[in-house]
Structures are given as C-alpha cells and as structure tokens.
C-alpha positions as CSV (number, residue, x, y, z in Angstrom):
1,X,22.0,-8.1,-3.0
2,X,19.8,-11.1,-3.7
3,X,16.2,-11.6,-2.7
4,X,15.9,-11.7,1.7
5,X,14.7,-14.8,3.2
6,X,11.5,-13.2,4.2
7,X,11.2,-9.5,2.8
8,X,9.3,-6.4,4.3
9,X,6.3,-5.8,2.4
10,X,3.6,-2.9,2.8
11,X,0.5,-2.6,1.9
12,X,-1.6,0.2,1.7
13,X,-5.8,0.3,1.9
14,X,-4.5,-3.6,3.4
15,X,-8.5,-4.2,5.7
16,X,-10.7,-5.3,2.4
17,X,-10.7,-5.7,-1.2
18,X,-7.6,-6.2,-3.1
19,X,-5.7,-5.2,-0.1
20,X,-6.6,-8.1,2.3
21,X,-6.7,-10.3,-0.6
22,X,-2.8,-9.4,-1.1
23,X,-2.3,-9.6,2.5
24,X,-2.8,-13.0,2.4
25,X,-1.4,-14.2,-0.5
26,X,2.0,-12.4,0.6
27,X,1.7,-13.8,4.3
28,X,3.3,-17.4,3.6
29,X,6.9,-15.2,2.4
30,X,6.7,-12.0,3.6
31,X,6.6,-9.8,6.9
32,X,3.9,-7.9,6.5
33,X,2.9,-4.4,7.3
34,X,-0.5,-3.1,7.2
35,X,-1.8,0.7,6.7
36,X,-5.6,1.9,7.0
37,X,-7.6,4.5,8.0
38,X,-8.9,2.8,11.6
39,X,-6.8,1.1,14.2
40,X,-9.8,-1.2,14.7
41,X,-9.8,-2.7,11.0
42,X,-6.5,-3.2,11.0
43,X,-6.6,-5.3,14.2
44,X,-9.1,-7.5,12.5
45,X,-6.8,-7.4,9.1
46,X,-3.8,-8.7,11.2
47,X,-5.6,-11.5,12.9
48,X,-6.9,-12.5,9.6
49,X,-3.7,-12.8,8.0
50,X,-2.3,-15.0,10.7
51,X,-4.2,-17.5,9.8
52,X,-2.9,-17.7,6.3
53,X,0.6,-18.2,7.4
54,X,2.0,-14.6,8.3
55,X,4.7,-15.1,10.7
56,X,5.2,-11.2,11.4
57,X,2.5,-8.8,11.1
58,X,2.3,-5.3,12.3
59,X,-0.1,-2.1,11.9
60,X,0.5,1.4,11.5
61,X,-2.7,3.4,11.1
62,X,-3.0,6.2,8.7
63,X,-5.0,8.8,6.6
64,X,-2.7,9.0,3.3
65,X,-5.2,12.1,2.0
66,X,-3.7,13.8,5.3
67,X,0.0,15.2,4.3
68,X,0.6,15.5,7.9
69,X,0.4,11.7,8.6
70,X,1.7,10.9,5.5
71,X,4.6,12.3,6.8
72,X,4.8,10.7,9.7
73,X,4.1,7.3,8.6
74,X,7.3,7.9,6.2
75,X,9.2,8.5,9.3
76,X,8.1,5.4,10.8
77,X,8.3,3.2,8.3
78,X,11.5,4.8,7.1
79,X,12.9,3.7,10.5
80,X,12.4,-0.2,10.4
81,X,15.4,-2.3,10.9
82,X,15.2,-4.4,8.4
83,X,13.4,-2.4,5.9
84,X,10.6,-2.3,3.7
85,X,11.7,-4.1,0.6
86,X,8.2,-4.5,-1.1
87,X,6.0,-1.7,-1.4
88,X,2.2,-1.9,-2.5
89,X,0.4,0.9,-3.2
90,X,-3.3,0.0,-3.2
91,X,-5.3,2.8,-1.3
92,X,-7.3,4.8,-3.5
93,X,-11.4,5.9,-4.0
94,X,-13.0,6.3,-7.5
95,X,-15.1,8.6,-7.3
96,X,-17.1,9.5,-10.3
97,X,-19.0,12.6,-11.6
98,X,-20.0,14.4,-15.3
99,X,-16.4,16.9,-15.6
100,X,-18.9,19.8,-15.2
101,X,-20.4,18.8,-11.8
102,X,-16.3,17.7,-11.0
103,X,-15.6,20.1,-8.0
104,X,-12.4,20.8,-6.6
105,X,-13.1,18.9,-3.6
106,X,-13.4,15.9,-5.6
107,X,-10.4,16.6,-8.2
108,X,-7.9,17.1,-4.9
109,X,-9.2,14.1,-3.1
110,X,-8.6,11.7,-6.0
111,X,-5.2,12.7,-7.3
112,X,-3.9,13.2,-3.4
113,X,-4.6,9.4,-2.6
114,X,-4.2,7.8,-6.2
115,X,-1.1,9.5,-6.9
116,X,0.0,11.6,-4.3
117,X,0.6,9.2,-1.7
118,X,2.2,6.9,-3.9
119,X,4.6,9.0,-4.8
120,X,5.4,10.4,-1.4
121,X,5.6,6.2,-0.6
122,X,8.0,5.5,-3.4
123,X,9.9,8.9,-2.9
124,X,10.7,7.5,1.3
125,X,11.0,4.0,0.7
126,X,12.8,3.3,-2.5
127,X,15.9,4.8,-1.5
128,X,16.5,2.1,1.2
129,X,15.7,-0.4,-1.6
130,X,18.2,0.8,-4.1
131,X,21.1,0.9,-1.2
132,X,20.5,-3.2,-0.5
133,X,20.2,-3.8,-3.9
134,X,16.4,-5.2,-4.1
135,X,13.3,-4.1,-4.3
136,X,9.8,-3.8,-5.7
137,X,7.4,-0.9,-5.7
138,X,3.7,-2.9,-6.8
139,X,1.5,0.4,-7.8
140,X,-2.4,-0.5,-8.1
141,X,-3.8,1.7,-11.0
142,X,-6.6,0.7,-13.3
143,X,-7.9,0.6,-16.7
144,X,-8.9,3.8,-16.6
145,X,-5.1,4.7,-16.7
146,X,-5.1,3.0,-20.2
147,X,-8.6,4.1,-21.8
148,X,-11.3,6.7,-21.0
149,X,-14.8,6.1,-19.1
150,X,-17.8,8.7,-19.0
151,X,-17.4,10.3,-15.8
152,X,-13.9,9.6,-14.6
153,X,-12.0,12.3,-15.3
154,X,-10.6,12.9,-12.0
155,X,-10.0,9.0,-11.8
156,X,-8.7,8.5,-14.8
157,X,-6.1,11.4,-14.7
158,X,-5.1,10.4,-11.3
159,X,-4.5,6.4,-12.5
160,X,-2.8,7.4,-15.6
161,X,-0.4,9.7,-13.4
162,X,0.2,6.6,-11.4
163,X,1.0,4.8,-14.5
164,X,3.5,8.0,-15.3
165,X,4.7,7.5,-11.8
166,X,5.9,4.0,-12.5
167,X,7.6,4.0,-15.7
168,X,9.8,6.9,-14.3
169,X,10.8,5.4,-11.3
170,X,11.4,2.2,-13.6
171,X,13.4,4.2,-15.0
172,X,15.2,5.3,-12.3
173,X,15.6,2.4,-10.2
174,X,16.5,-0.5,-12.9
175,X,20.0,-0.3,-11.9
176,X,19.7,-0.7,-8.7
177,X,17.8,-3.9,-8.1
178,X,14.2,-2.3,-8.0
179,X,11.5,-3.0,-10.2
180,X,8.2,-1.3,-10.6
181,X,5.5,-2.1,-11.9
182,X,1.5,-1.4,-11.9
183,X,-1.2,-3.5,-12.3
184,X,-4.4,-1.8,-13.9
185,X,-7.5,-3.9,-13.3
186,X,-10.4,-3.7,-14.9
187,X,-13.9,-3.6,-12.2
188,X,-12.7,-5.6,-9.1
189,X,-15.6,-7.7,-7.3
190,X,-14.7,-4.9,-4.1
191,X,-16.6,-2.5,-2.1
192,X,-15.9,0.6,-4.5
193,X,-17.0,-1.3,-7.1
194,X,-20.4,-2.2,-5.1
195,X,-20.7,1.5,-4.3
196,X,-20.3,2.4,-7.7
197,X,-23.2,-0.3,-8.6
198,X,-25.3,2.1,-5.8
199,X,-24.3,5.2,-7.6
200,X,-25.9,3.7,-10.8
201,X,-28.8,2.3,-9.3
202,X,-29.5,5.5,-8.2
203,X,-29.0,8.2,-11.0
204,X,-30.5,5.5,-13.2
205,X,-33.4,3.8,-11.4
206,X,-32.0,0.2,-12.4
207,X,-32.0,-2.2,-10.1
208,X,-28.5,-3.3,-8.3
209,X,-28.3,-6.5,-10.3
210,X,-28.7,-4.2,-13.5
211,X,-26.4,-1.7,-12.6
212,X,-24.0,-4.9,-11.9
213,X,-24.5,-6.0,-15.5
214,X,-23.8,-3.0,-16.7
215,X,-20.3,-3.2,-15.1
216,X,-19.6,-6.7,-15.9
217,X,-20.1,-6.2,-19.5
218,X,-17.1,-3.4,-19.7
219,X,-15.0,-7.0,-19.6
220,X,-15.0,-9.3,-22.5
221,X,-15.1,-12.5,-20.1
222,X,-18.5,-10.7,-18.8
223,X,-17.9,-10.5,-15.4
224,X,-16.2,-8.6,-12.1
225,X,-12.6,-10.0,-11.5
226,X,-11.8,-11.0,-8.0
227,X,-9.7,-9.4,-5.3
228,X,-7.6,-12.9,-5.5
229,X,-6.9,-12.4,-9.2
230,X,-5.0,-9.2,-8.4
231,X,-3.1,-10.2,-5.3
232,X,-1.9,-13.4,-7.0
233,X,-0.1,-10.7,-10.0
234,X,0.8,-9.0,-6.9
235,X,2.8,-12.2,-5.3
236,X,4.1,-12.6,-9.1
237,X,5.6,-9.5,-9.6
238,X,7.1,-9.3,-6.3
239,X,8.8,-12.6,-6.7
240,X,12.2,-13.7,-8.4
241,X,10.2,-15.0,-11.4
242,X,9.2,-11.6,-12.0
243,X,12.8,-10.1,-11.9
244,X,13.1,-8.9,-15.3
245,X,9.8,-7.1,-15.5
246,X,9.7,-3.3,-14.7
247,X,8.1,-0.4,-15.9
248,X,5.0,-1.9,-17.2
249,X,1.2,-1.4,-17.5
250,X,-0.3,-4.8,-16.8
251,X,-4.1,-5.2,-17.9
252,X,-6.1,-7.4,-15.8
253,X,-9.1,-6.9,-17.6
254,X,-10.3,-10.2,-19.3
255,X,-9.0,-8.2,-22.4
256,X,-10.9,-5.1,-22.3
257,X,-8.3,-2.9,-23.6
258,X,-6.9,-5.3,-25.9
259,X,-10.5,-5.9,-27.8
C-alpha cells in the first residue's frame, strides 16, 4: 500500500516540548491524535495546533506509567477507522540520581514510561500498520542511549532499551512497509531539561545560567537544541523521502557522540 493522502499520527507527551513542537510540524499532512496526562492541556494542545494547519485533531487523555490506562488507550486507539499509521513515542521523564541513592521507585518509573509504554504502543499499533502495508513507528530516545552520563543510570538503561526496541521491530517490520526509527537528541531547550538546570542549581549552588552552561557545553555547537529541530527529523522520517531508513540511532546532538 502506498503512503495515505493524510495519515493517522500519534503522539505521545504531545502539550509541550518536543511533543507540541511535532504536533505542529505534522498538522499541515497528518490527522493528528494527541495523548497527555490532563484533559485540560490537551485542549489547549489541540487549539494550538489548529492554527498551524491541522485539519483533524482529537485527544485521548492518558497516564502511560498506569498499565491500566495503557490498556485502555490501546483499545481505543486500536479501534479507529482509519488507523493510526504514524506512531511517536515521545513521553518520557529523566530523572537523575548517583546509582547508590537510585531507588526502586525511581528505576520502575523511568523504564515503565521510556520503554514500557513504547513497547506496549508499538506491540497494539504496528500490527494494523503491517496489514495496509505502511507505517512508521518515530521512537524519541536520547544520547544517553548512545553514551554514559554521571547519574543516569536509570535513564540511560531505559533509552538504550528504547534504542533495543527499535532495531528489533526494524527488524521485524521491514517487510511489511514499516519503518522504525529513533531519534536520540542531545539536551533539548524543554522543560525537563530546565528542571534538570534546577536540580544543578541546587545540589551545586550555581546559578541557573551556570548550571545552563554547564549543559550546553555537553554539545560541540555549545548550546540546547530546539524542540523544532527534533520535530522537523520527526516530519522527515515519517515522510516518503525517508522510506528507506529503518532501524537506526539518529544523533541530534551538534556532534556530541561523534567528537
């Protein structure tokens, strides 16, 4: 099956950050659903991607670190006439800790929205894909999936799972139309990372433009990407041009890895 005129797309964590910025960029081609935590937010998320050309916009609210709701939003979406055709999975939280101070808590909370919930995602929606013939599955990871930070190592394991994830579904899928892919951005100019800035401030006593700095310099280019700059690889993958490329590990990093 060739490419729809106008294809489903998801998006997950879709009411800030790289999510809204995605939402928008896909809203000119692509009926767009939105998932978040709060009904409210997602009202707001939906008006404000009207105005960048979405034609067909709707909202399911969701906790994905509940399995429950996970559940049912499966069901729902698994249920749309036509289907969802493009899935990104962007939800996640980074939280960050010395390994000996890593509780439980923490360890389960990461890997249940960074990699659980995509899976469970991919697992519901991919088989529609492969039975028309086209799809893409656009998995958000990170750098951290690629190299080690101090004090990640619940992130880290969690993003280089998604990365796993991927390149087995690639795998999986490449006959049937489907490509998958993950992006793995280096510090996004987002509210986790601005929290993360807090964090530092904090346990360090530096001030917030310090403890910005000290980001920025993780990327060669010596600075925080934008939210745009990973919704635009986004829109690329999930187009025709991109049709060839699956099962990669994309850097967006100003060449952090690569240096």
């Amino acid at each position: 099956m060739s490419r729809p005129a106008r294809p489903v797309a998801l998006i997950t964590g879709a009411t800030r950050g790289i999510g809204l910025a995605t939402a928008r960029m896909l809203a000119p081609l692509y009926d767009l659903v939105l998932t978040g935590r709060h009904e409210e937010s997602l009202a707001v998320a939906a008006e404000d991607v009207q105005n960048f050309g979405a034609q067909d916009v709707s909202t399911v609210a969701c906790d994905l670190l509940d399995a429950d709701e996970r559940h049912d939003l499966v069901e729902t979406l698994s249920s749309l006439d036509p289907p969802i055709q493009v899935l990104v999975n962007n939800a996640g939280v980074a939280d960050s800790a010395p390994v000996q101070h890593t509780d439980d808590a923490l360890w389960e909370r990461t890997i249940e929205l960074n990699l659980t919930a995509p899976f469970a995602l991919a697992r519901g929606l991919a088989p529609a894909m492969a039975e028309l013939g086209w799809g893409r599955i656009i998995n958000v990871a990170s750098t951290a999936a690629l190299k080690g930070y101090r004090y990640t190592a619940a992130y880290s394991a969690s993003k280089a799972g998604l990365v796993g994830l991927t390149r087995a579904l690639a795998a999986e899928l490449v006959e049937r139309g489907v490509t998958v892919n993950a992006l793995c951005p280096g510090f996004v100019d987002t509210q986790i990372t601005s929290d993360a800035m807090h964090v530092i401030a904090m346990r360090t006593g530096r001030s917030h433009e310090d403890a910005k700095k000290s980001l920025e310099r993780f990327n060669p280019m010596k600075r925080l990407l934008r939210p745009t700059e990973v919704g635009q690889m986004v829109v690329y993958l999930a187009s025709d041009a991109a049709a060839a490329i699956t099962g990669v590990a994309m850097p967006l990093d100003g060449g952090e890895v690569a240096l």
